[in-house]
MIDOSE-1310 file (N, C-alpha, C; in nm, 2 decimals, decimal comma, always signed):
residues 59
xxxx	-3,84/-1,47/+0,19/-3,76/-1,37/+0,13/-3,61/-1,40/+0,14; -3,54/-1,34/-0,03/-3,41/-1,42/+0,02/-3,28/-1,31/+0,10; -3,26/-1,31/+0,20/-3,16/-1,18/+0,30/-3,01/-1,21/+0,27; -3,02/-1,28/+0,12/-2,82/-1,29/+0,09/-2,78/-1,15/+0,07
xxxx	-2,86/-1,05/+0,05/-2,80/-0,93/-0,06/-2,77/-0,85/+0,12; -2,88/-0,89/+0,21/-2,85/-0,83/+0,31/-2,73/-0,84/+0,41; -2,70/-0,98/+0,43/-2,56/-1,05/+0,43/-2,41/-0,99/+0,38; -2,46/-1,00/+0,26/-2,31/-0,94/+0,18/-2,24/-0,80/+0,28
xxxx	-2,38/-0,72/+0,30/-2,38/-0,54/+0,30/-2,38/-0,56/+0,47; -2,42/-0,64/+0,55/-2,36/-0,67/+0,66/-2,22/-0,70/+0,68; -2,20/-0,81/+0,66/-2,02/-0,89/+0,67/-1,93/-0,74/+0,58; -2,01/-0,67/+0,48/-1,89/-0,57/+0,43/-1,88/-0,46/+0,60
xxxx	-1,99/-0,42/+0,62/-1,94/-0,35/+0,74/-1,93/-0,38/+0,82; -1,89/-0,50/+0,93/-1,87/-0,53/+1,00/-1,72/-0,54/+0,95; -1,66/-0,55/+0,87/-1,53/-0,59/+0,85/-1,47/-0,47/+0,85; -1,52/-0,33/+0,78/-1,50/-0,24/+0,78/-1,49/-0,19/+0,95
xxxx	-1,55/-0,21/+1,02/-1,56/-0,17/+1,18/-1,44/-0,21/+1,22; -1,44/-0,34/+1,22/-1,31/-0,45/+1,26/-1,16/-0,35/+1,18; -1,17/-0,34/+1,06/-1,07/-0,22/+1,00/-1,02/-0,15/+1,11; -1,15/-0,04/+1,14/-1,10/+0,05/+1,22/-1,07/+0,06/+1,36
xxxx	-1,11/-0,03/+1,40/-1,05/-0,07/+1,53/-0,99/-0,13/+1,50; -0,88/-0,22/+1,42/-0,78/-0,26/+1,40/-0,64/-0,14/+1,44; -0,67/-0,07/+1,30/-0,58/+0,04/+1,26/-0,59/+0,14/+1,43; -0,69/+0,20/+1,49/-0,70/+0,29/+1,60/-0,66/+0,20/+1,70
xxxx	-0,74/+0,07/+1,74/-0,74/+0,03/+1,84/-0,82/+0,12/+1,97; -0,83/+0,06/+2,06/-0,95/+0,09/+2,17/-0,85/+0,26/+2,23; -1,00/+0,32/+2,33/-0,95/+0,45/+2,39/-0,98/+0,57/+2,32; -1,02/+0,59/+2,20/-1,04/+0,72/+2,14/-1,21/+0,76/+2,21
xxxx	-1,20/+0,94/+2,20/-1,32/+0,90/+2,16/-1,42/+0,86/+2,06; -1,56/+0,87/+2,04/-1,64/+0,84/+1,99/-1,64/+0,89/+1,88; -1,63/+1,01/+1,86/-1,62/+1,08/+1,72/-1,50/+1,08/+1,64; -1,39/+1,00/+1,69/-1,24/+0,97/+1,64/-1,31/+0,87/+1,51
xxxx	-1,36/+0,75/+1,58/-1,43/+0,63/+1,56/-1,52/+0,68/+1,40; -1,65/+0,77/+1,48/-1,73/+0,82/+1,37/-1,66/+0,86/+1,21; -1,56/+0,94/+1,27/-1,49/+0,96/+1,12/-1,42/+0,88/+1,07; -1,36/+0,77/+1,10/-1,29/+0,68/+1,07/-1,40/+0,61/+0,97
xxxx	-1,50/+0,59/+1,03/-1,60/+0,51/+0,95/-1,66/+0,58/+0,84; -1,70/+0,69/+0,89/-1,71/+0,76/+0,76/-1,62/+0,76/+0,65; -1,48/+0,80/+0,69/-1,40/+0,74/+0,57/-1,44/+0,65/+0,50; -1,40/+0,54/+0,57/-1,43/+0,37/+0,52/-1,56/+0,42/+0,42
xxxx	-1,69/+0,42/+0,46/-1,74/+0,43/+0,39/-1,79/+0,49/+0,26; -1,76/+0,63/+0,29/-1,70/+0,68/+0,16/-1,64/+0,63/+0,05; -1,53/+0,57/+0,14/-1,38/+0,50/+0,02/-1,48/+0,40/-0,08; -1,55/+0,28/+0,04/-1,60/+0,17/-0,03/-1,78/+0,23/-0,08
xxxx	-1,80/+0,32/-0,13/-1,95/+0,35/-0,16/-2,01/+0,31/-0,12; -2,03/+0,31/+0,03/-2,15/+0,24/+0,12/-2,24/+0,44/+0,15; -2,35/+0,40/+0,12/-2,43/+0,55/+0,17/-2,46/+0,47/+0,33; -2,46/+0,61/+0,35/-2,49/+0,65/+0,53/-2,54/+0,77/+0,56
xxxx	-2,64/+0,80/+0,65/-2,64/+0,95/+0,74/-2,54/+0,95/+0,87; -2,52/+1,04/+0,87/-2,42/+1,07/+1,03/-2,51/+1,11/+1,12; -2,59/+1,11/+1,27/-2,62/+1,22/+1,33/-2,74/+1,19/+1,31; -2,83/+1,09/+1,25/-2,95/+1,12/+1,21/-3,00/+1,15/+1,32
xxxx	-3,18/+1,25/+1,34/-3,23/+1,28/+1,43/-3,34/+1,20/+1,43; -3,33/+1,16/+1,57/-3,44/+1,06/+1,61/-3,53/+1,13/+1,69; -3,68/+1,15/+1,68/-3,78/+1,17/+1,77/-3,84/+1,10/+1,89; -3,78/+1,06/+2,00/-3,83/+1,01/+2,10/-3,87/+1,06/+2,18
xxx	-4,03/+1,00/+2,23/-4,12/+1,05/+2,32/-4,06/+0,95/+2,47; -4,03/+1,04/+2,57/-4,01/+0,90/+2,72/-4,05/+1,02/+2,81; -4,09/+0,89/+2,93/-4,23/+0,97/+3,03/-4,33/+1,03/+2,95
């Protein structure tokens, strides 16, 4: 299988990440972060969920 398409849509958010910790830098919290990215992705039409809910069973 060829994973170039997957690559591209990788290296785009990872750079995007790198963005926002550029621009913020370390120390916020977590949801400072969250929205920052949300921006970003917004701006650059990457879809995302926020928050999704996960069902985990433990013990």
């Amino acid at each position: 299988m060829d994973d170039s398409y997957l690559r591209e849509e990788t290296y785009k958010i990872i750079g995007l990440c790198m963005e926002v910790h550029r621009i913020l830098g370390k120390g916020h919290s977590e949801v400072v972060y969250k929205d920052a990215l949300e921006y970003e992705f917004k701006l650059n039409s990457i879809p995302f969920q926020r928050e999704k809910i996960y069902e985990i069973t433990y013990k």
